[in-house]
C-alpha positions in Angstrom: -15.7 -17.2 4.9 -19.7 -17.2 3.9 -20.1 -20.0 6.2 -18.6 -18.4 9.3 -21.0 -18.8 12.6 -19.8 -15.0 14.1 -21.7 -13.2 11.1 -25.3 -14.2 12.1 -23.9 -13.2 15.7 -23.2 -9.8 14.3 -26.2 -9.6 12.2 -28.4 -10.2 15.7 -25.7 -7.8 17.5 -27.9 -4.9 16.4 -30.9 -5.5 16.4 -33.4 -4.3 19.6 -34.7 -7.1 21.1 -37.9 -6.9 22.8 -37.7 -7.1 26.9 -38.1 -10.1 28.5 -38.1 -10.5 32.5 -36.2 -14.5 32.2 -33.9 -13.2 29.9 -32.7 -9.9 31.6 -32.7 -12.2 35.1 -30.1 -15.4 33.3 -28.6 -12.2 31.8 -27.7 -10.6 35.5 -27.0 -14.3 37.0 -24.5 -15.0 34.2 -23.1 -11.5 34.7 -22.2 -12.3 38.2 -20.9 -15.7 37.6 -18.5 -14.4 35.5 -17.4 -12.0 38.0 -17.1 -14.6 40.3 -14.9 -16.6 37.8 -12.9 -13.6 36.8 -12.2 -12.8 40.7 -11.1 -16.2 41.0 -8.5 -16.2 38.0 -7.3 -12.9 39.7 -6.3 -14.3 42.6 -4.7 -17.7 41.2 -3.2 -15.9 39.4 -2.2 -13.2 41.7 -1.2 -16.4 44.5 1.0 -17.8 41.7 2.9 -14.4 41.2 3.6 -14.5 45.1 4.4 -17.8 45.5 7.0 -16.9 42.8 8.5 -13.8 44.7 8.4 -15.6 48.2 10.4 -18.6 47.0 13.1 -15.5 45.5 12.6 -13.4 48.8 13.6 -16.3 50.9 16.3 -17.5 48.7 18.0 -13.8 48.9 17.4 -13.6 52.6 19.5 -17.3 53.2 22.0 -15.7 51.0 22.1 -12.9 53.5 22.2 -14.9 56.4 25.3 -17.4 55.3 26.8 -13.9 54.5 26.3 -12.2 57.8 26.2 -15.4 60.2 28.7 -13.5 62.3 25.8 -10.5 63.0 23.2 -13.2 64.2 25.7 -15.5 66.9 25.9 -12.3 69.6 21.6 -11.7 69.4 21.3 -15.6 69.8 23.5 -15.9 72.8 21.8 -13.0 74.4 18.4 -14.5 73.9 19.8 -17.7 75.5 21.0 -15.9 78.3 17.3 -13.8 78.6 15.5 -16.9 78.6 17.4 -18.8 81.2 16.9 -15.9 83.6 13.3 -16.4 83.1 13.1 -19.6 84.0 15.5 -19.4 87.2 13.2 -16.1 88.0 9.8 -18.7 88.0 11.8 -21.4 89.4 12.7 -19.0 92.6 8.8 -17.6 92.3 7.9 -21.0 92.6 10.1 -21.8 95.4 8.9 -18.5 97.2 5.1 -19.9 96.4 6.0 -23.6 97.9 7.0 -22.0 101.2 4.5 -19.7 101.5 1.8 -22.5 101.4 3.8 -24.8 103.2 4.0 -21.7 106.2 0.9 -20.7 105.8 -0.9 -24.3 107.1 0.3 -23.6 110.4 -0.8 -19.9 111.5 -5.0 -20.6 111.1 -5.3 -19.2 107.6 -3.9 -15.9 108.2 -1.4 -14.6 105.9 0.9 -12.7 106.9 2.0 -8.9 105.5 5.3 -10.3 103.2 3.1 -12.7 101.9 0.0 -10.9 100.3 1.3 -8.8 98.1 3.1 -11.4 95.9 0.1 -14.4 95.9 -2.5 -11.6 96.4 -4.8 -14.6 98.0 -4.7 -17.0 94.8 -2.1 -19.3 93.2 -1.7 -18.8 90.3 0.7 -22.2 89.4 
């Protein structure tokens, strides 16, 4: 135990030491690297913790969906249902569009009054 290197550390602990402008500046620099290093353990270690809890979060929420599969079939169909009235409302907007330019070529330019409020003068397809 005579021999052990953290006695002279706190024998030197102690004592003033006189100011010195390099020493004070390495001392700041290293103070910040460690922060940086510190901050950087916190959030591995934090990213490991959530990695952890999203892996059980999704496992319970499959769980709960092979449970209550019965729940999620109606809101699927209606979503089907929603999305192809979209597209047959574009299609018949598209179709509207078509015959609008393909009427419109004839008359010198001029649109008529059914017409403008739907392009508004610029196609937009």
């Amino acid at each position: 135990m005579v021999v052990d290197a953290t006695f002279d550390f706190e024998k030197r602990r102690n004592r003033p030491v006189k100011y010195d402008r390099d020493l004070v500046g390495k001392t700041v620099q290293a103070m910040q690297k460690i922060r940086t290093i510190q901050s950087r353990r916190e959030e591995v270690f934090y990213q490991t913790r959530m990695r952890e809890a999203k892996m059980k979060e999704k496992a319970a929420l499959q769980v709960e969906v092979k449970e209550n599969v019965e729940l999620l079939a109606p809101a699927a169909a209606s979503r089907e249902k929603a999305l192809l009235n979209v597209r047959e409302k574009v299609k018949e907007r598209q179709a509207v569009r078509a015959a609008a330019k393909a009427g419109g070529k004839g008359k010198g330019g001029q649109r008529g009054g059914s017409g403008e409020g739907e392009g508004g003068g610029m196609d937009v397809s």
